[in-house]
C-alpha positions in Angstrom: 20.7 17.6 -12.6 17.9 15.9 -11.1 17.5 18.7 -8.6 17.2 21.4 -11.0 14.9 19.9 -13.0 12.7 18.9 -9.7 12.8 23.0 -9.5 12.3 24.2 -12.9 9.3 22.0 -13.0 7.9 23.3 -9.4 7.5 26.3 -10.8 6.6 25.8 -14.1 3.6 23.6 -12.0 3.2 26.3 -10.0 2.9 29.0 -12.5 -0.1 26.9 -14.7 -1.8 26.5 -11.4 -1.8 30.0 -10.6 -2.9 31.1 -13.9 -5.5 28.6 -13.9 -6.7 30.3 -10.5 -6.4 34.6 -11.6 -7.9 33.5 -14.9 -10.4 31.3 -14.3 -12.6 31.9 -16.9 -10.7 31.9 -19.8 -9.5 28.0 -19.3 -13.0 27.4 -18.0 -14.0 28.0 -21.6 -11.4 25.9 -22.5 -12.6 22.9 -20.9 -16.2 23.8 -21.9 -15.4 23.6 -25.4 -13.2 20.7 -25.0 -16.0 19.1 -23.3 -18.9 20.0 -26.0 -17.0 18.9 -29.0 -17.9 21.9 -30.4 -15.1 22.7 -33.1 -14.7 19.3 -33.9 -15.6 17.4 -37.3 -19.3 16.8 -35.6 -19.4 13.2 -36.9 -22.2 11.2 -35.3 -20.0 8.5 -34.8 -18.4 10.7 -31.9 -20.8 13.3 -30.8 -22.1 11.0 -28.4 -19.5 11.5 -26.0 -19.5 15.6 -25.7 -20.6 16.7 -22.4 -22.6 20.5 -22.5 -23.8 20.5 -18.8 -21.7 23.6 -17.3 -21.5 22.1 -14.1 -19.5 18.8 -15.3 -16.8 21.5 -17.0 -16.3 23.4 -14.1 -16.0 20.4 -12.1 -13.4 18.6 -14.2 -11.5 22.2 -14.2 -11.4 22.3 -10.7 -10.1 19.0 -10.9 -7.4 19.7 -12.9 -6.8 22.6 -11.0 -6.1 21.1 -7.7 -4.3 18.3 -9.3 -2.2 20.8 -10.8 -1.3 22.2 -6.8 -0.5 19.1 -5.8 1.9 18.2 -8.2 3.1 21.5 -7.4 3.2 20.7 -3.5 5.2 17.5 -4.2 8.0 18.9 -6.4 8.6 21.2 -3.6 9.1 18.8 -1.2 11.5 16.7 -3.6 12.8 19.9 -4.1 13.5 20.5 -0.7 14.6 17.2 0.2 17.1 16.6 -2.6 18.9 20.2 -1.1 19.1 19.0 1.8 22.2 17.8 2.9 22.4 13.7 2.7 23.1 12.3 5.9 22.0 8.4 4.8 20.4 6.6 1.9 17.4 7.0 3.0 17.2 10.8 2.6 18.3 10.5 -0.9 15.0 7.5 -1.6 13.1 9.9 0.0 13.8 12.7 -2.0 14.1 10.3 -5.7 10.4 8.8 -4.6 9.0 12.4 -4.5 10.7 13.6 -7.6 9.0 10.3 -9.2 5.9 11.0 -7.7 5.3 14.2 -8.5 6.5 13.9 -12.2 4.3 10.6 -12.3 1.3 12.5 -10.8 2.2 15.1 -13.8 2.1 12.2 -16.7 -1.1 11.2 -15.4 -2.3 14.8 -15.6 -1.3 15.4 -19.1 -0.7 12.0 -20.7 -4.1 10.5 -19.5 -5.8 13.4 -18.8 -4.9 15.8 -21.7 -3.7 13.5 -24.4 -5.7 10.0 -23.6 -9.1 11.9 -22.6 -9.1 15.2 -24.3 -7.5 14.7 -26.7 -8.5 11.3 -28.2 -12.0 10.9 -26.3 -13.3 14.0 -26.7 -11.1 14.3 -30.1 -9.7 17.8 -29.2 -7.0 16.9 -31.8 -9.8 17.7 -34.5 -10.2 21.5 -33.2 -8.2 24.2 -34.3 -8.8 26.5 -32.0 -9.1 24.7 -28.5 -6.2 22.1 -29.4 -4.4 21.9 -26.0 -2.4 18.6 -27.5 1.0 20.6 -28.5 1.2 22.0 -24.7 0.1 18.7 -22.9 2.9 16.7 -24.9 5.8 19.0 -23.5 4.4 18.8 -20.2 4.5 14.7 -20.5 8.0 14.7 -22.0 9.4 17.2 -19.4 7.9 15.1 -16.9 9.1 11.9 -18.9 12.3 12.7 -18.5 12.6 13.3 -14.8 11.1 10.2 -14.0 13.7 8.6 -16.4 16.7 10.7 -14.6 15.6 10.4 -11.3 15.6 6.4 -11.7 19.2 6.2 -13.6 21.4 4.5 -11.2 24.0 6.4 -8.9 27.6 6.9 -9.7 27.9 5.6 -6.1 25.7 2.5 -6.4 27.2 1.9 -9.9 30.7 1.3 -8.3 29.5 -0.1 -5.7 
């Protein structure tokens, strides 16, 4: 089960960082908007924290973006080691602390980065149009739930 998921969430990684990369410019504006509180409910109690320098965007983009491979990077590798045959115990902790790390390295991405700071700091709940909240919470409870799997004890260490 653990496995699988490992997979199925490789790719999905892999998939969002690839379209980040072939189109750019379309998340760019994403971020930009995010950023520049634009579409939000413009009180002056909150305004104070949107951020219009294109430069800062980009950068955090690109930020995400590499993040993004790397997660990617990681779930392979858990990937590979949990298909690997088991010769010890220490494969299998080797493969369960990549699983955890990558999906932990995902939650960080979208729970602290999409939910915690876009979404609450720069308030991108209030926008209708550059809301990225729905996405970012599947991407946290996929990622939620590996990390809960991947720690559940053995059948072998249960009875052991």
């Amino acid at each position: 089960m653990v496995t699988v998921l490992v997979a199925i969430t490789a790719v999905q990684m892999g998939l969002v960082a690839f379209g980040n990369l072939t189109d750019f410019g379309t998340n760019a504006e994403f971020v930009d908007h995010v950023f520049a509180m634009d579409t939000t409910f413009q009180s002056s109690g909150t305004m104070w924290r949107s951020i219009t320098h294109p430069a800062l965007g980009t950068a955090a983009y690109i930020a995400v973006i590499v993040w993004e491979v790397l997660i990617t990077v990681v779930l392979i590798a858990a990937f590979v080691a949990w298909v690997r045959p088991h010769a010890d115990a220490r494969a299998v902790e080797r493969a369960r602390r990549l699983a955890s790390f990558g999906w932990l390295l995902e939650v960080l991405l979208f729970g602290g980065g999409f939910i915690v700071i876009g979404g609450e700091w720069f308030m991108m709940w209030q926008s209708e149009k550059w809301n990225g909240l729905q996405p970012a919470l599947q991407n946290l409870i996929i990622a939620s739930i590996g990390l809960i799997l991947v720690h559940l004890p053995d059948k072998e260490q249960a009875s052991a």
